[in-house]
VOBA-1610 file (N, C-alpha, C; in pm, whole numbers, padded with zeros to 5 digits, always signed):
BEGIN
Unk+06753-05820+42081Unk+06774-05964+42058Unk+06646-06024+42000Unk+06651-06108+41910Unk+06515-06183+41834Unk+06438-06305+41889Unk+06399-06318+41920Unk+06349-06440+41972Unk+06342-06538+41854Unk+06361-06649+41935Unk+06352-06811+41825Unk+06265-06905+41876Unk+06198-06934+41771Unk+06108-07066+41850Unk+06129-07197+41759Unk+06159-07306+41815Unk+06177-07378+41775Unk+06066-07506+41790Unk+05986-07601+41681Unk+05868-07666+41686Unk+05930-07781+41618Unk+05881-07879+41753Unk+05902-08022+41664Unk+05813-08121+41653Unk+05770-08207+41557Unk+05638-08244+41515Unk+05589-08358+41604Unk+05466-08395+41617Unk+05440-08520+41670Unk+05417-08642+41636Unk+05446-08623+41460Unk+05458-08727+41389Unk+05321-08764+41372Unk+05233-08711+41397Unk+05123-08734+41311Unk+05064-08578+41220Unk+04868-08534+41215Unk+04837-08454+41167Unk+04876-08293+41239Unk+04953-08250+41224Unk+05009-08155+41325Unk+05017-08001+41226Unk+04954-07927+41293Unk+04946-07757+41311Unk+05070-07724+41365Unk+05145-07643+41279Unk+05217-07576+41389Unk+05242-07445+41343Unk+05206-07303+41457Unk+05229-07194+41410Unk+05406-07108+41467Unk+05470-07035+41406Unk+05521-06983+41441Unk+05520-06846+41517Unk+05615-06807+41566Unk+05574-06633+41606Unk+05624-06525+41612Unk+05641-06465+41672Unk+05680-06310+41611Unk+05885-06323+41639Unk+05938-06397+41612Unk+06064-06405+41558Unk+06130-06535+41489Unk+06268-06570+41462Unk+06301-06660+41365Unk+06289-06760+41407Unk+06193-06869+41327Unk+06104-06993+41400Unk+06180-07103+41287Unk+06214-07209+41359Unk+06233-07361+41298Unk+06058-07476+41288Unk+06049-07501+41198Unk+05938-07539+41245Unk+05873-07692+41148Unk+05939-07819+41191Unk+05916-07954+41165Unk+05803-08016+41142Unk+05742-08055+41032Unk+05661-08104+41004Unk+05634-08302+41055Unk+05727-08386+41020Unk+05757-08495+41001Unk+05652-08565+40924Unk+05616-08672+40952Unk+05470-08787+40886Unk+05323-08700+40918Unk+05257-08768+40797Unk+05169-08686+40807Unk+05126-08568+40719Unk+04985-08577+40704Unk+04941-08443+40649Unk+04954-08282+40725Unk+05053-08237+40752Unk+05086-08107+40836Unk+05011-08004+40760Unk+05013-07873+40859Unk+05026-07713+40850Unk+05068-07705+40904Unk+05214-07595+40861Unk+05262-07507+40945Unk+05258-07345+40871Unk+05263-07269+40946Unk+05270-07135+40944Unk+05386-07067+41043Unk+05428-06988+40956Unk+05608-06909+40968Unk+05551-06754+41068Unk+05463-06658+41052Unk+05427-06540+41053Unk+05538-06464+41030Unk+05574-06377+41128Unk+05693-06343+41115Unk+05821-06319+41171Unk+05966-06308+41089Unk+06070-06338+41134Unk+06133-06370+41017Unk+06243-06492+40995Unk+06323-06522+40951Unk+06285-06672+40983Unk+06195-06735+40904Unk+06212-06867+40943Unk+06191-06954+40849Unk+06235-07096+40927Unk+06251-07206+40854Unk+06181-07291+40878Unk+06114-07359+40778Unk+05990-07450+40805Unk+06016-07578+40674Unk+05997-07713+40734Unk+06016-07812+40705Unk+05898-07899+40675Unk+05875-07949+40529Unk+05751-08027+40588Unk+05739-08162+40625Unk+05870-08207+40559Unk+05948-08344+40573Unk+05860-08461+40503Unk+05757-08563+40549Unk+05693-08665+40535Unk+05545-08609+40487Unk+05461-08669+40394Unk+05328-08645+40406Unk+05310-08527+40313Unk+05172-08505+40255Unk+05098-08404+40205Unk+05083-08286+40242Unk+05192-08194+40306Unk+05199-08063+40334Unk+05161-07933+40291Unk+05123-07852+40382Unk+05073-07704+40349Unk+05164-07611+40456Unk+05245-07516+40367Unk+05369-07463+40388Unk+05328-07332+40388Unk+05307-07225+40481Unk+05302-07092+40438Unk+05379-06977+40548Unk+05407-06924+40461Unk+05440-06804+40541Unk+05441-06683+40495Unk+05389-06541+40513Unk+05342-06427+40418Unk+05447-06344+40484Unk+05485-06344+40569Unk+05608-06262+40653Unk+05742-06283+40628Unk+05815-06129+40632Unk+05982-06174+40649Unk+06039-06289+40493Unk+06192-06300+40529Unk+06254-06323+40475Unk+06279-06526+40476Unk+06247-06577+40404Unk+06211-06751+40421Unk+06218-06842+40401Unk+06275-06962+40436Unk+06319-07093+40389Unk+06200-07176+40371Unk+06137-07240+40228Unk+06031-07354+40317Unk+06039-07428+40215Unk+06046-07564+40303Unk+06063-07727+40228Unk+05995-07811+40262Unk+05920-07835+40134Unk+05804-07929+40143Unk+05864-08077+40196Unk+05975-08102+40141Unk+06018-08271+40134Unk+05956-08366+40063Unk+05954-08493+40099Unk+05852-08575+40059Unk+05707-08531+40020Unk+05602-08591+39956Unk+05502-08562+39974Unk+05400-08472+39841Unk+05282-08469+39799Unk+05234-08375+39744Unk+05207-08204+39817Unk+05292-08125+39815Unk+05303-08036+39884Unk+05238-07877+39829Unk+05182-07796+39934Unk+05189-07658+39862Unk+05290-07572+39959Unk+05371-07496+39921Unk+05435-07410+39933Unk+05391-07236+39876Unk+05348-07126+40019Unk+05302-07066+39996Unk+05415-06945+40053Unk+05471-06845+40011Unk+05505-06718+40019Unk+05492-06632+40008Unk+05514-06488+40117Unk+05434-06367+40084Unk+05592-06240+40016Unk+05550-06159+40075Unk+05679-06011+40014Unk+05792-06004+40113Unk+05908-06105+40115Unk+06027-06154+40143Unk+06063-06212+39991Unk+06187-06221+40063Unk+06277-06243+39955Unk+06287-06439+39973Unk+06200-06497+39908Unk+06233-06612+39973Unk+06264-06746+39918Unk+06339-06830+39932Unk+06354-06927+39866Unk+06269-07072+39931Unk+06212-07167+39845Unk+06088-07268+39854Unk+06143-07346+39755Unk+06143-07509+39859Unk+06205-07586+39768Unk+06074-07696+39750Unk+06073-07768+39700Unk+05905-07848+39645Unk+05972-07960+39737Unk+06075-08081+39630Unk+06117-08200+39697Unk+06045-08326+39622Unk+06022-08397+39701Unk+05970-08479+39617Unk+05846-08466+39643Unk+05787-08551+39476Unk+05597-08556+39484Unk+05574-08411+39373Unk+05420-08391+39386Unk+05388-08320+39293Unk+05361-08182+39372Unk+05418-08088+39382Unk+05443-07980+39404Unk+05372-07881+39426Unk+05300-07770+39459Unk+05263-07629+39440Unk+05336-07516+39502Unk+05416-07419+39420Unk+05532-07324+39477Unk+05479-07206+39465Unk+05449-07069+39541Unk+05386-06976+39517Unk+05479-06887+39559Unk+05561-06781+39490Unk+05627-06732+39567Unk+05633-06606+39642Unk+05480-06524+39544Unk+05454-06390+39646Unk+05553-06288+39598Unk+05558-06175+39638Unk+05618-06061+39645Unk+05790-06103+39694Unk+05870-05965+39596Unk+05997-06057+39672Unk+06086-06114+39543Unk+06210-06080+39557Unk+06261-06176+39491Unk+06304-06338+39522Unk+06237-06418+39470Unk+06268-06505+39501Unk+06315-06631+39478Unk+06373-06761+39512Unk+06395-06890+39465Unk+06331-07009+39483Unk+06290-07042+39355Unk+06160-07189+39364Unk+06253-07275+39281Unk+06250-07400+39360Unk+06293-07503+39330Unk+06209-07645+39323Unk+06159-07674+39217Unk+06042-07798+39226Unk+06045-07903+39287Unk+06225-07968+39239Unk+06287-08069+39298Unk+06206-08200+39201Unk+06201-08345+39251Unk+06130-08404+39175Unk+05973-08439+39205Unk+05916-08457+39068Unk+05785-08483+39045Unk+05763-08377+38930Unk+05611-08387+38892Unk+05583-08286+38831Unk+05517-08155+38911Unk+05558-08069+38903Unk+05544-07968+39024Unk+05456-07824+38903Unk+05408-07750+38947Unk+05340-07609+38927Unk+05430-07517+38992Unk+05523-07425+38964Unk+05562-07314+39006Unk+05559-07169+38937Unk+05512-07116+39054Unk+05450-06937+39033Unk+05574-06882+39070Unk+05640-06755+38992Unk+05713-06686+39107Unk+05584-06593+39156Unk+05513-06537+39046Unk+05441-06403+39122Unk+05477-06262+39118Unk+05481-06236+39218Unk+05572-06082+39208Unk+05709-06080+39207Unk+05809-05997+39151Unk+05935-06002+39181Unk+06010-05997+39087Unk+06151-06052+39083Unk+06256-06063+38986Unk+06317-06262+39014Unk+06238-06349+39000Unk+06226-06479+39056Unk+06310-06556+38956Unk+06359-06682+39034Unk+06457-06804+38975Unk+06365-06863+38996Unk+06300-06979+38897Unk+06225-07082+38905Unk+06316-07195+38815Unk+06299-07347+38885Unk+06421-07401+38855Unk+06300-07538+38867Unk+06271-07625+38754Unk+06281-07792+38816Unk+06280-07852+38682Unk+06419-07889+38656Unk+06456-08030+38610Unk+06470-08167+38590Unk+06323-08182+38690Unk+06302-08313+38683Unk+06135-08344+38640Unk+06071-08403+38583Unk+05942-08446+38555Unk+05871-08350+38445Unk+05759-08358+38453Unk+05696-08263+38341Unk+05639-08152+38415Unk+05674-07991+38417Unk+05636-07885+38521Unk+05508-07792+38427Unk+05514-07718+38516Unk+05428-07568+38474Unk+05504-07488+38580Unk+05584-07394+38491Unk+05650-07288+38543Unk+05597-07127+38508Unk+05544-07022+38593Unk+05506-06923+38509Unk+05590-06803+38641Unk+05637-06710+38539Unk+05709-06627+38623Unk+05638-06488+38719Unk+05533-06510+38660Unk+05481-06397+38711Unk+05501-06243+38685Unk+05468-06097+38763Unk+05531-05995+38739Unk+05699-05982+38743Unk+05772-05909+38674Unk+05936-05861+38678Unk+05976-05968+38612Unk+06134-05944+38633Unk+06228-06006+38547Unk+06254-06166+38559Unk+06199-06275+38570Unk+06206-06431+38551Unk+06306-06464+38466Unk+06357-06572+38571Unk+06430-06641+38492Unk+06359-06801+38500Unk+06329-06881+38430Unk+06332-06986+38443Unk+06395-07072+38374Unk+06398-07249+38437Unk+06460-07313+38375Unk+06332-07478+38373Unk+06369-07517+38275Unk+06284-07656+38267Unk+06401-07789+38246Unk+06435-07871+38281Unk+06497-08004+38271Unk+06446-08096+38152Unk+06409-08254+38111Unk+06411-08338+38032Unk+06240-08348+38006Unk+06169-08304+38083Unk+06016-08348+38088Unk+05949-08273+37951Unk+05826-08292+37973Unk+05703-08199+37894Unk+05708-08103+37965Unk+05762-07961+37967Unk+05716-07878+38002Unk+05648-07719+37972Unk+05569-07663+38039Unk+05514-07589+38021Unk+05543-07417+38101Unk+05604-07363+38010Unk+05697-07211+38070Unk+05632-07067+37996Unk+05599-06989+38104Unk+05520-06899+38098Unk+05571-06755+38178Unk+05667-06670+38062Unk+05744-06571+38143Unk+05591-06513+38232Unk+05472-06426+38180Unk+05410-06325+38194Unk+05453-06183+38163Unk+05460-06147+38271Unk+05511-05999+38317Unk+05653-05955+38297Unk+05711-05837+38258Unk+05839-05840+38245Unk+05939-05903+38135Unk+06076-05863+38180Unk+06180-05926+38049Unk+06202-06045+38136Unk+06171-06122+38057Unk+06189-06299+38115Unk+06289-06360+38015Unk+06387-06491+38104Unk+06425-06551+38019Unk+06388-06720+38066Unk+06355-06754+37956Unk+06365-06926+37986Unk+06416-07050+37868Unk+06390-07132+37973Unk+06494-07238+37895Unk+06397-07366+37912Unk+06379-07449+37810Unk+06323-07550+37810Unk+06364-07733+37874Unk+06500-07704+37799Unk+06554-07808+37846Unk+06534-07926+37722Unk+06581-08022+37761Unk+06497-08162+37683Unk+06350-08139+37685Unk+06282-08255+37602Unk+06181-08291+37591Unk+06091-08192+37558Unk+05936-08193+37504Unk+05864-08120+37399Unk+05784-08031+37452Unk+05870-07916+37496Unk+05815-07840+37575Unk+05749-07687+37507Unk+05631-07607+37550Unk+05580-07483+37588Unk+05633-07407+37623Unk+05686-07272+37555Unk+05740-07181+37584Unk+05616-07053+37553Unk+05615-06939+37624Unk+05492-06838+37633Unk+05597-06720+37698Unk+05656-06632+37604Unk+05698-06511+37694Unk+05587-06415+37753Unk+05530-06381+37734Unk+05398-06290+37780Unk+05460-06168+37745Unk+05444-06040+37811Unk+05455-05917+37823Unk+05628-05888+37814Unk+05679-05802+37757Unk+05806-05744+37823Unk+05906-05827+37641Unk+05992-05777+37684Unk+06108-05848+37572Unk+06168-05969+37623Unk+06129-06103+37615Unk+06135-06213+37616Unk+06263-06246+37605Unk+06304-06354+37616Unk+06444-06448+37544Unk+06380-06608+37583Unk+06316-06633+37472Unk+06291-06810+37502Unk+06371-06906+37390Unk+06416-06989+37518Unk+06513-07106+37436Unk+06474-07244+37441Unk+06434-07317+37315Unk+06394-07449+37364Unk+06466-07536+37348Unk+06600-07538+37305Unk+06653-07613+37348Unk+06613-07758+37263Unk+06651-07876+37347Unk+06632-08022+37293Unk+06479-08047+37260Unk+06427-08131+37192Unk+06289-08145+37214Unk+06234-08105+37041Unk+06099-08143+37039Unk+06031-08063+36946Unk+05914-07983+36992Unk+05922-07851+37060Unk+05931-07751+37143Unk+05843-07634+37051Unk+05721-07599+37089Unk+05630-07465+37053Unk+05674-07347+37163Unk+05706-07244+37082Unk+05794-07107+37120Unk+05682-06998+37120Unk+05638-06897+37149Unk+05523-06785+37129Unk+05622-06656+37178Unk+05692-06637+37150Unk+05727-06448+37229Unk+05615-06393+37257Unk+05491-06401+37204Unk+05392-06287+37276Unk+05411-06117+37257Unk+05450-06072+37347Unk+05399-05931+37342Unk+05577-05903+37353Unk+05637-05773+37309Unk+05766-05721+37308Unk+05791-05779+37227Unk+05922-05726+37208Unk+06081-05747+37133Unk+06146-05835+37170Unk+06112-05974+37131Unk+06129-06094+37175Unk+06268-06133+37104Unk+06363-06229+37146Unk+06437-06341+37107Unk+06380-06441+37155Unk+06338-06558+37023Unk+06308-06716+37044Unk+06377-06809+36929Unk+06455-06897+36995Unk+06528-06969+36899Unk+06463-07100+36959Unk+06452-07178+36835Unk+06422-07355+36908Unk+06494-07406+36945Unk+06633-07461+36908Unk+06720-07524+36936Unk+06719-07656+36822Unk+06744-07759+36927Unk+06745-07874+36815Unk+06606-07938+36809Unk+06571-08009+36712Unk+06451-08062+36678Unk+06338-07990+36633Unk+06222-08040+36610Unk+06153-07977+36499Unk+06060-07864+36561Unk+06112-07749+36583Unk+06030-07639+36693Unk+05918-07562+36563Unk+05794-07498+36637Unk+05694-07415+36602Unk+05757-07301+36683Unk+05806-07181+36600Unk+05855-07080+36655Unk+05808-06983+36603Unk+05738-06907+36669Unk+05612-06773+36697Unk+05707-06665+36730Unk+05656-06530+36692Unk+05724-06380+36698Unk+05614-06339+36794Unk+05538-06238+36777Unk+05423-06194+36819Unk+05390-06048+36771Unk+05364-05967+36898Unk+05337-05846+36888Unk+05446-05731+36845Unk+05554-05799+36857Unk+05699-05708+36855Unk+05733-05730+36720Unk+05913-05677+36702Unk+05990-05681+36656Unk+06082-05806+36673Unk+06077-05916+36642Unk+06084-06040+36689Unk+06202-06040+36658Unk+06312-06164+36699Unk+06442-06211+36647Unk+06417-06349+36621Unk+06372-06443+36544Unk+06360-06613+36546Unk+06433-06688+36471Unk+06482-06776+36530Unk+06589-06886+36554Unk+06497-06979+36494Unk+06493-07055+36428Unk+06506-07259+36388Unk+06592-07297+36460Unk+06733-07252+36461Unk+06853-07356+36492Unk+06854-07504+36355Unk+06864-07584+36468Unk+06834-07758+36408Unk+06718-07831+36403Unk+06704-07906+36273Unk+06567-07909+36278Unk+06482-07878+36151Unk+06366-07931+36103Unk+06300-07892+36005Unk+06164-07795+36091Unk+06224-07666+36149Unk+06123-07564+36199Unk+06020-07486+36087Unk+05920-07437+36156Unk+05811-07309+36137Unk+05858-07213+36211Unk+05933-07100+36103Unk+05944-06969+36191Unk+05798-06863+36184Unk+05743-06796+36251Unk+05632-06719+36230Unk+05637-06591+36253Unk+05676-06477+36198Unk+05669-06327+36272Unk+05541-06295+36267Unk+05513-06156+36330Unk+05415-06105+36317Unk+05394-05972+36233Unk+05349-05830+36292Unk+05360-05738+36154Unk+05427-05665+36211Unk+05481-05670+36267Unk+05639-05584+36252Unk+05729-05610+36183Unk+05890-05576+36205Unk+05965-05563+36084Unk+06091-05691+36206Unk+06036-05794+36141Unk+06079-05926+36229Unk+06198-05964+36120Unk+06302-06058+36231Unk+06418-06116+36167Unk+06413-06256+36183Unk+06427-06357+36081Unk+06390-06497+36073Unk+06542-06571+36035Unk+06595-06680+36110Unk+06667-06742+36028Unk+06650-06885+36057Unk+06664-06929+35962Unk+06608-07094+35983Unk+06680-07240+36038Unk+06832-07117+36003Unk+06929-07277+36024Unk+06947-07355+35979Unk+06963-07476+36028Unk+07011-07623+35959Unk+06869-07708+35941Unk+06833-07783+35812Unk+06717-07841+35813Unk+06605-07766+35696Unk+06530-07827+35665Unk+06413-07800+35567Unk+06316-07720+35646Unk+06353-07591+35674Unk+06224-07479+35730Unk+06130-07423+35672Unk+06041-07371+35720Unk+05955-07328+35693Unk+05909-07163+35755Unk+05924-07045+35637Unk+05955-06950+35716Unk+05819-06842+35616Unk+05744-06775+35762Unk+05657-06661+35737Unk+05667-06574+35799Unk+05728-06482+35696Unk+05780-06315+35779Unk+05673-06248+35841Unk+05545-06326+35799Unk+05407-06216+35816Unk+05393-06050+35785Unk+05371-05950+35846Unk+05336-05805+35801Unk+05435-05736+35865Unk+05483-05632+35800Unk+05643-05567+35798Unk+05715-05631+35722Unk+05844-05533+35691Unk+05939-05547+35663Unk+06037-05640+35673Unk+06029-05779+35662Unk+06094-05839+35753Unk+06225-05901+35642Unk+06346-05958+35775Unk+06450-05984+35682Unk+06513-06122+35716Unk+06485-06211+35627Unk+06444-06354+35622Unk+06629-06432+35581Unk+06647-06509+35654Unk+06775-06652+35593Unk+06745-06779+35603Unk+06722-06848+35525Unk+06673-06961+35521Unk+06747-07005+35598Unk+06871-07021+35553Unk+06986-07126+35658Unk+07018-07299+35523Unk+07084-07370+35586Unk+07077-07454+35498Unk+07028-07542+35505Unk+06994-07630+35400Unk+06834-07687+35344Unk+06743-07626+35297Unk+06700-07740+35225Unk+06576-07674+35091Unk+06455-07620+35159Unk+06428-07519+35179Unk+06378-07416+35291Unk+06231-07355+35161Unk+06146-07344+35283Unk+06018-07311+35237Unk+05967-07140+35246Unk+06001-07034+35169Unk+05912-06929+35232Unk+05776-06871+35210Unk+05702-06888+35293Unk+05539-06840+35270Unk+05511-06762+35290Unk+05438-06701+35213Unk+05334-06562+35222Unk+05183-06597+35172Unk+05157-06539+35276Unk+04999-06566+35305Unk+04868-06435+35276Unk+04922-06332+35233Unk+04855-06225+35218Unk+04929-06164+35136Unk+04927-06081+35043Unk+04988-05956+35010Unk+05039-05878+35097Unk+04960-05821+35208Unk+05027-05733+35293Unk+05204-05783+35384Unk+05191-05963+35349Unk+05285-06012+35402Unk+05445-05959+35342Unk+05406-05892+35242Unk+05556-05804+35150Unk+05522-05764+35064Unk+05447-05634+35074Unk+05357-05505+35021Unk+05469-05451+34894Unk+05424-05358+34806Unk+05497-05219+34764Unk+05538-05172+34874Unk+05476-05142+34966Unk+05566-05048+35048Unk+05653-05037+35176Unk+05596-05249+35185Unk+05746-05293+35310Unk+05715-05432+35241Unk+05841-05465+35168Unk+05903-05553+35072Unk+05971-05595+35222Unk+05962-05775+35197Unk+06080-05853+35287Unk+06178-05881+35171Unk+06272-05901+35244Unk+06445-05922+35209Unk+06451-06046+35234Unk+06515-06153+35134Unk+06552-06266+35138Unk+06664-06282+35177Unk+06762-06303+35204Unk+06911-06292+35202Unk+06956-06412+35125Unk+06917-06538+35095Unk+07005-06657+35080Unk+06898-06723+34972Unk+06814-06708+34926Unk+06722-06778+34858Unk+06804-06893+34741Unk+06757-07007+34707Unk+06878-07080+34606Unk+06773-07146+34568Unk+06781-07085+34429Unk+06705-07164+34307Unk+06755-07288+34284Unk+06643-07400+34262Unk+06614-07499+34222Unk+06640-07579+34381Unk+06662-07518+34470Unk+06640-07604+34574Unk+06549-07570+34702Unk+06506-07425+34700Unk+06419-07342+34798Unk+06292-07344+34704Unk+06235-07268+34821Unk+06047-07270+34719Unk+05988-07115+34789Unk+05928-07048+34664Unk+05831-06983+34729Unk+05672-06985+34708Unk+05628-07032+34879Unk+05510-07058+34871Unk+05398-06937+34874Unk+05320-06919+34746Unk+05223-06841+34699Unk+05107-06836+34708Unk+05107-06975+34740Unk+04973-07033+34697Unk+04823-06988+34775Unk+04844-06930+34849Unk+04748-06862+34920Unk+04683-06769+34850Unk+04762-06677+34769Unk+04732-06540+34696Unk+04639-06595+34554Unk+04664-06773+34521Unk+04626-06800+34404Unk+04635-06754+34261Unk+04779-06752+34230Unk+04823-06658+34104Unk+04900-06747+33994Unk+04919-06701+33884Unk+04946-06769+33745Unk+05086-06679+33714Unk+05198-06757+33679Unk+05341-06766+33694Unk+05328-06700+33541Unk+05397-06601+33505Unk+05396-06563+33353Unk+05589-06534+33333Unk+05654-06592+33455Unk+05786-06569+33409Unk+05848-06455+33413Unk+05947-06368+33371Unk+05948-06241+33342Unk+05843-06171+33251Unk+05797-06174+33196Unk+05710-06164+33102Unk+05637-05988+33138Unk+05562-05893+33122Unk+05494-05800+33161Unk+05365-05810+33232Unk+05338-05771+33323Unk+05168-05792+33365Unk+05053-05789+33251Unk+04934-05880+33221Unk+04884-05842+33129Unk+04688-05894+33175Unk+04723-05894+33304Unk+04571-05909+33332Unk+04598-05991+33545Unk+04465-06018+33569Unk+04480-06045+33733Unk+04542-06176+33800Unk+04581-06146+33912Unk+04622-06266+33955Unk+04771-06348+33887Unk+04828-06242+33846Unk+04985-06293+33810Unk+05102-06246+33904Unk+05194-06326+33878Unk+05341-06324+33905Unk+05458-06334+33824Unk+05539-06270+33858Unk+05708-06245+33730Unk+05796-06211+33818Unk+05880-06178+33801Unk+06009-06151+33865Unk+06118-06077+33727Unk+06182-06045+33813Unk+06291-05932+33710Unk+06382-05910+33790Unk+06500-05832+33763Unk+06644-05794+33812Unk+06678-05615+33850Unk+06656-05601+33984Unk+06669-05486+33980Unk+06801-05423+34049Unk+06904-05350+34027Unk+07020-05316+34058Unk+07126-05489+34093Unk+07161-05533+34204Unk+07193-05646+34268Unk+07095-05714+34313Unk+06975-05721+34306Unk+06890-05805+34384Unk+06785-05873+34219Unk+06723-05965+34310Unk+06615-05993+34193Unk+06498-05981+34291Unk+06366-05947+34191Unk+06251-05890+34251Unk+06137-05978+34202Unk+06030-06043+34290Unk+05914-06096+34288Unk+05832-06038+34279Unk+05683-05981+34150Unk+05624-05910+34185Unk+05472-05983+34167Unk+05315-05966+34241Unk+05252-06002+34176Unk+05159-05885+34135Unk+05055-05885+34027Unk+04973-05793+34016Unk+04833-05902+34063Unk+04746-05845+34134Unk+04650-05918+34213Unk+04480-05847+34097Unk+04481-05739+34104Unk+04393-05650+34073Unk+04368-05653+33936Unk+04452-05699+33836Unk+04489-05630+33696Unk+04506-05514+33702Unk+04550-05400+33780Unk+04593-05238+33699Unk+04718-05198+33640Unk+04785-05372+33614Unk+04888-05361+33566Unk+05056-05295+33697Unk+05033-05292+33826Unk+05097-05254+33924Unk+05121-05339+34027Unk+05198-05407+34087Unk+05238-05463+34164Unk+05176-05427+34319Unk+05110-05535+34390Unk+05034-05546+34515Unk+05154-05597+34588Unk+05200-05680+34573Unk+05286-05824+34622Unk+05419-05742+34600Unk+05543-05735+34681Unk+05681-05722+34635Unk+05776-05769+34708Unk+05859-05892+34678Unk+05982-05896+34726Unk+06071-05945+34670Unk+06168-05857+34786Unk+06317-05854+34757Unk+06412-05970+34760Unk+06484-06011+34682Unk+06599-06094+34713Unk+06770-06081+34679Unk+06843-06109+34759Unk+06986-06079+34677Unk+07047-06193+34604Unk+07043-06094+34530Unk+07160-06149+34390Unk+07054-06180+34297Unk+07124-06191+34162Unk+07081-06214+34027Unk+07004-06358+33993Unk+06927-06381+34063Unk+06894-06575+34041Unk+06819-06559+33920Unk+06866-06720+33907Unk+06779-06745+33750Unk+06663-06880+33781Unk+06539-06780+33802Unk+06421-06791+33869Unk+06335-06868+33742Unk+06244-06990+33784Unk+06160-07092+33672Unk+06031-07127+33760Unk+05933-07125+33694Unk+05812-07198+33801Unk+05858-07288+33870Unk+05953-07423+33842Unk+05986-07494+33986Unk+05953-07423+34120Unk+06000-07296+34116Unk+06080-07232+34230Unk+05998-07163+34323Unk+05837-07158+34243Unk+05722-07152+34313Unk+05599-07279+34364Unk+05554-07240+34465Unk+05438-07337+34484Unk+05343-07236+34446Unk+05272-07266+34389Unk+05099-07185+34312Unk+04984-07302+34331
//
């Protein structure tokens, strides 16, 4: 049989420890501590500026009212914030953090963790394993780390950071900065005008709605821009680019950004209303015309596609190459230089 202890507050600055089985344990008014040890227990902080911990067992703990910290060890445990400005730690464990309202800080930490607050402007970071988080209407700030994480922004102009692992970040409403970071990320913005980052991986990036910045990195990344006037850089690899609709911007910033020997793929490019931006490489438009000295660009028709080439060097050979489908009938408009 388990023993239970049950603690009820004195309504002022009150300590209260639990003990070696499943403890109830009431905070009320007041700046409290309580401590859970171990068992199965439940701890309340109710009124006041609370400090919530328990490193033992399996665990309920609610700050309530108040600027609160909420501390958890390797249980499986769920920590609800409440109202006021928050600190949720959740320790080892899979577990459930709930901010509740204010602007709150929640850690999962170790684990496979639900981090959840939809109300105010947060900092959510998932810690090690699989995270899920979610953000509501505020400014917020979401930080898988460790592991395949997924999160969600919500409204308002929020921070997205997958860290490590193959990501899925969604921002949703807002005009919202996206980073996948490290892995084989999916990041789409959603609606409004998102900065959407690939990273270290093989990226998948979304615009959605919106006049977005898609950004890969040098892998062989997939970009599509959606609805709205985007702005899209495949960066290094192979990458395979859709504007989406609207008069859509694509940049290259290096040569290596679509080499001779990993050409990006346009899929949708539409003359006289898209642009390709060059201007970095600093080169002189000669039309179809033949290479005939440094720092040029032409284009020509090769099988079904039409081809961008520049010669950078003068050796008369193409540095710069990409691909596009279908036969367009390509004019300096159609570049920025």
């Amino acid at each position: 049989m388990t023993a239970m202890t049950t603690c009820a507050p004195a309504r002022g600055l009150d300590w209260l420890y639990g003990g070696a089985g499943d403890d109830s344990l009431w905070g009320g008014s007041g700046a409290d501590r309580l401590w859970g040890n171990s068992g199965r227990d439940r701890i309340w902080g109710e009124d006041g500026n609370d400090i919530l911990e328990d490193l033992l067992g399996h665990n309920l703990l609610d700050g309530g009212a108040g600027n609160d910290r909420l501390l958890a060890g390797n249980g499986n445990d769920t920590l609800r914030g409440g109202a006021g400005q928050d600190l949720l730690r959740g320790g080892g464990g899979t577990d459930i953090l709930d901010g509740g309202s204010g602007n709150d800080t929640l850690w999962g930490d170790v684990g496979n963790d639900r981090l959840t607050d939809l109300s105010g402007s947060n900092i959510l970071r998932g810690g090690a394993g699989n995270d899920l988080l979610t953000a509501g209407a505020g400014r917020d700030a979401l930080w898988g780390d460790g592991g395949n994480d997924t999160m969600a922004g919500g409204g308002g102009h929020d921070t997205l950071r997958g860290g490590s692992g193959n990501d899925r970040l969604l921002g949703q409403a807002g005009n919202d900065s996206l980073w996948g970071d490290g892995g084989d990320d999916l990041v789409s913005g959603g609606s409004g005008n998102d900065t959407v980052l690939g990273g270290l991986g093989a990226d998948r990036l979304w615009g959605e709605v919106g006049n977005d910045l898609l950004q890969g990195g040098d892998h062989r990344d997939r970009l599509w821009g959606g609805t709205g006037r985007d702005t899209l850089v495949g960066g290094g690899g192979s990458d395979l680019i859709w504007g989406g609709a609207g008069a859509d911007v694509f940049r290259f910033l290096k040569t290596s950004d679509s080499s001779r020997a990993a050409p990006d793929l346009i899929h949708d490019f539409r003359a006289n209303s898209d642009h390709l931006d060059l201007r970095a490489l600093k080169l002189r438009y000669i039309d179809d015309a033949g290479f005939s000295g440094a720092r040029q660009v032409r284009w020509d028709h090769v099988g079904s596609e039409t081809r961008v080439m520049a010669d950078l060097n003068g050796d008369g050979r193409p540095d710069f190459v990409l691909r596009m489908l279908g036969h367009l009938d390509l004019d300096r408009g159609d570049f920025l230089l």
